[in-house]
C-alpha positions in Angstrom: 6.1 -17.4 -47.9 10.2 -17.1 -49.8 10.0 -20.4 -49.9 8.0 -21.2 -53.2 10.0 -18.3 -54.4 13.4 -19.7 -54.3 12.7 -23.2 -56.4 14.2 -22.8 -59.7 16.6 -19.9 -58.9 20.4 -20.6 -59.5 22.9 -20.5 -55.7 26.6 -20.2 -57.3 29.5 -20.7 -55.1 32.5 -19.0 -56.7 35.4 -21.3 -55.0 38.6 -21.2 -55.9 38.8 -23.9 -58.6 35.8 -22.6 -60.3 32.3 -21.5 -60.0 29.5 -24.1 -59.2 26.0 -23.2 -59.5 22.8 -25.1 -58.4 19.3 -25.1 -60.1 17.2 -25.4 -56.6 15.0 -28.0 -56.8 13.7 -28.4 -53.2 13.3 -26.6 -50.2 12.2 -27.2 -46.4 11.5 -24.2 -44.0 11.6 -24.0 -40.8 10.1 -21.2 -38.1 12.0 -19.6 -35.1 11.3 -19.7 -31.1 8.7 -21.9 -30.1 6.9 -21.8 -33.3 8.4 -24.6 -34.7 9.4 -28.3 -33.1 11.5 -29.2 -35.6 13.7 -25.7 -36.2 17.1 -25.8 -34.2 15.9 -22.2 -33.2 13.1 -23.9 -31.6 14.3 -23.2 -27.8 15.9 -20.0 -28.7 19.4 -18.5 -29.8 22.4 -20.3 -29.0 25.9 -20.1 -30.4 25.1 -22.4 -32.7 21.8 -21.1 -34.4 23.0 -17.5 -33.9 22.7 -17.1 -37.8 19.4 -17.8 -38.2 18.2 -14.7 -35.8 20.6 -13.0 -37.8 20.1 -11.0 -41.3 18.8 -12.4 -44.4 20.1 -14.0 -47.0 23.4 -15.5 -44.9 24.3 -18.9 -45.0 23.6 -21.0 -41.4 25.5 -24.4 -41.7 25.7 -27.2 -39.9 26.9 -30.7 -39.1 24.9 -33.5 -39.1 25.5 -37.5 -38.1 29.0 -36.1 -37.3 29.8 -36.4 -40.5 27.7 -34.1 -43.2 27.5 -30.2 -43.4 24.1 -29.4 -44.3 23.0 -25.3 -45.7 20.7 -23.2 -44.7 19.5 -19.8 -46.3 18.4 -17.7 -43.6 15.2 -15.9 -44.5 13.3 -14.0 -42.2 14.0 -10.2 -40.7 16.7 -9.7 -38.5 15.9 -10.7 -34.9 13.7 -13.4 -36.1 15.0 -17.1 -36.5 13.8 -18.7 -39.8 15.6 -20.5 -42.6 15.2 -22.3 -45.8 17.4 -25.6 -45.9 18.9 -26.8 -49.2 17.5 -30.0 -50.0 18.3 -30.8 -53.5 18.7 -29.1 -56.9 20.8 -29.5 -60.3 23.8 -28.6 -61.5 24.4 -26.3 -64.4 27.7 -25.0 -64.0 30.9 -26.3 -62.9 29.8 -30.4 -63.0 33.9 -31.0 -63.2 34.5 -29.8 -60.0 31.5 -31.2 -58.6 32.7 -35.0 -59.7 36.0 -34.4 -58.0 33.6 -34.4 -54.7 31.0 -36.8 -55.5 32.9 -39.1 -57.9 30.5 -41.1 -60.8 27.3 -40.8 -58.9 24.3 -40.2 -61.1 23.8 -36.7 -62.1 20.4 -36.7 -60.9 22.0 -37.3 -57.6 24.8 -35.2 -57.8 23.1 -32.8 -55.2 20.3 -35.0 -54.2 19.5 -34.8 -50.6 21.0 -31.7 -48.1 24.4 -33.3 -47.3 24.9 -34.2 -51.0 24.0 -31.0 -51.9 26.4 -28.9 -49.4 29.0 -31.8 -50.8 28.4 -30.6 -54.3 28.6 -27.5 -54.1 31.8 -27.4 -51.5 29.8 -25.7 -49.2 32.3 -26.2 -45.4 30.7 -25.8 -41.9 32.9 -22.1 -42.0 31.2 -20.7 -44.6 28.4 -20.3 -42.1 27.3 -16.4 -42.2 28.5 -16.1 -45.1 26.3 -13.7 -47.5 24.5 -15.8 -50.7 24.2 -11.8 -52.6 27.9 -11.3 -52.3 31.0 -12.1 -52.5 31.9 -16.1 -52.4 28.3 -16.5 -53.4 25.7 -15.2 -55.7 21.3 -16.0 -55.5 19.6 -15.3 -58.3 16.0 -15.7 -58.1 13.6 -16.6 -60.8 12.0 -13.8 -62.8 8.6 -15.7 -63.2 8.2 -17.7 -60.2 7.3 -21.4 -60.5 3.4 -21.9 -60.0 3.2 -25.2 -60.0 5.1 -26.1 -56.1 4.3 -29.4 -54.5 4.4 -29.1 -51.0 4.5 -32.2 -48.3 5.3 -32.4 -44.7 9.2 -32.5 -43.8 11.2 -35.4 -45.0 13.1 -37.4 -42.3 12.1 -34.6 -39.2 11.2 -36.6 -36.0 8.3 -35.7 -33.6 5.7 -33.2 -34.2 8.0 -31.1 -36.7 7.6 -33.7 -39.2 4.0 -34.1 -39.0 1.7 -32.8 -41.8 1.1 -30.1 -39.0 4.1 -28.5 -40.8 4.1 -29.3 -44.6 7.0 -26.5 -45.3 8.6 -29.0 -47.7 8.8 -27.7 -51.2 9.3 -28.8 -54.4 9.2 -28.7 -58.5 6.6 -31.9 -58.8 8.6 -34.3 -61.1 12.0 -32.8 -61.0 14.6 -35.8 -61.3 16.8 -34.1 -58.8 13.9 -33.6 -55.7 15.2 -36.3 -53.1 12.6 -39.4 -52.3 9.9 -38.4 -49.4 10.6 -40.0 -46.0 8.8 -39.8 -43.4 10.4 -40.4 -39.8 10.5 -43.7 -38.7 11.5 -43.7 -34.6 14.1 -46.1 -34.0 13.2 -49.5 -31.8 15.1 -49.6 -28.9 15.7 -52.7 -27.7 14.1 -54.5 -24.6 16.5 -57.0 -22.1 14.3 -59.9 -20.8 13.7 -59.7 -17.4 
């Protein structure tokens, strides 16, 4: 599985105001076609998820609450859907331009969660396709991977893809920067009186 493999390896985005690069801190993957209830690529390819059958190592982006861009690192052959979302991770280059973005949050939080992460790093809803080896981007990966992964079902994913049926969260255990576990709480729909 990439996914262990990519915690502690540095994402930069080389914008046009300055590099930013990430420490990643936490990862969730998620499967292709019918394998997997809680991947968009779930029911198939669409114009939306077309990255993630695509090659690896691109970028698949997208929106979220109508109001968050959330990253993806797509993972898997070409052909295949699968991807790696960016859940959290520290900064350790380029912190100025990240506080024009995020303002005086914590710097634990700075790219705490997906949407603050994408946030962080300037990471817009285009840049989806884009490669993470070259050009706007760089990935480099750990030398020595990290052996000690903690690993938890899928924080926040409703219905079966959140279940510990599919604990494809990962993190570094104790990292300041890994976002709080939540599972998925269904929301109460009101009931009229009859």
């Amino acid at each position: 599985m990439v996914a262990p493999l990519v915690l502690g390896g540095i994402l930069t985005r080389h914008g046009a105001s300055g590099p930013v690069s990430l420490r990643i801190s936490e990862v969730e993957a998620y499967s292709g076609l019918g394998d997997d209830p809680g991947s968009h690529a779930h029911r198939g390819e669409t114009p939306r998820n077309r990255v993630m059958f695509g090659p690896a190592a691109h970028l698949y982006t997208y929106f979220t609450y109508g109001m968050h861009t959330c990253a993806n690192i797509v993972c898997l052959p070409e052909g295949v859907a699968g991807g790696l979302l960016l859940r959290g991770g520290e900064i350790v280059q380029g912190e100025p331009f990240v506080r024009e973005r995020r303002g005086d949050a914590p710097f634990r939080d700075l790219a705490r969660g997906p949407a603050r992460l994408a946030n962080a790093m300037g990471i817009p809803l285009g840049d989806g396709g884009a490669d993470v080896l070259s050009g706007q981007y760089s990935l480099r990966l750990r030398v020595d991977p990290i052996v000690d992964v903690g690993r938890s079902a899928r924080t926040g994913v409703s219905g079966a893809g959140g279940t510990d049926d599919y604990p494809w969260r990962f993190f570094i255990p104790g990292d300041p920067t890994v976002s709080p576990y939540r599972r998925h709480v269904p929301k109460k729909r009101a009931t009229g009186a009859g």
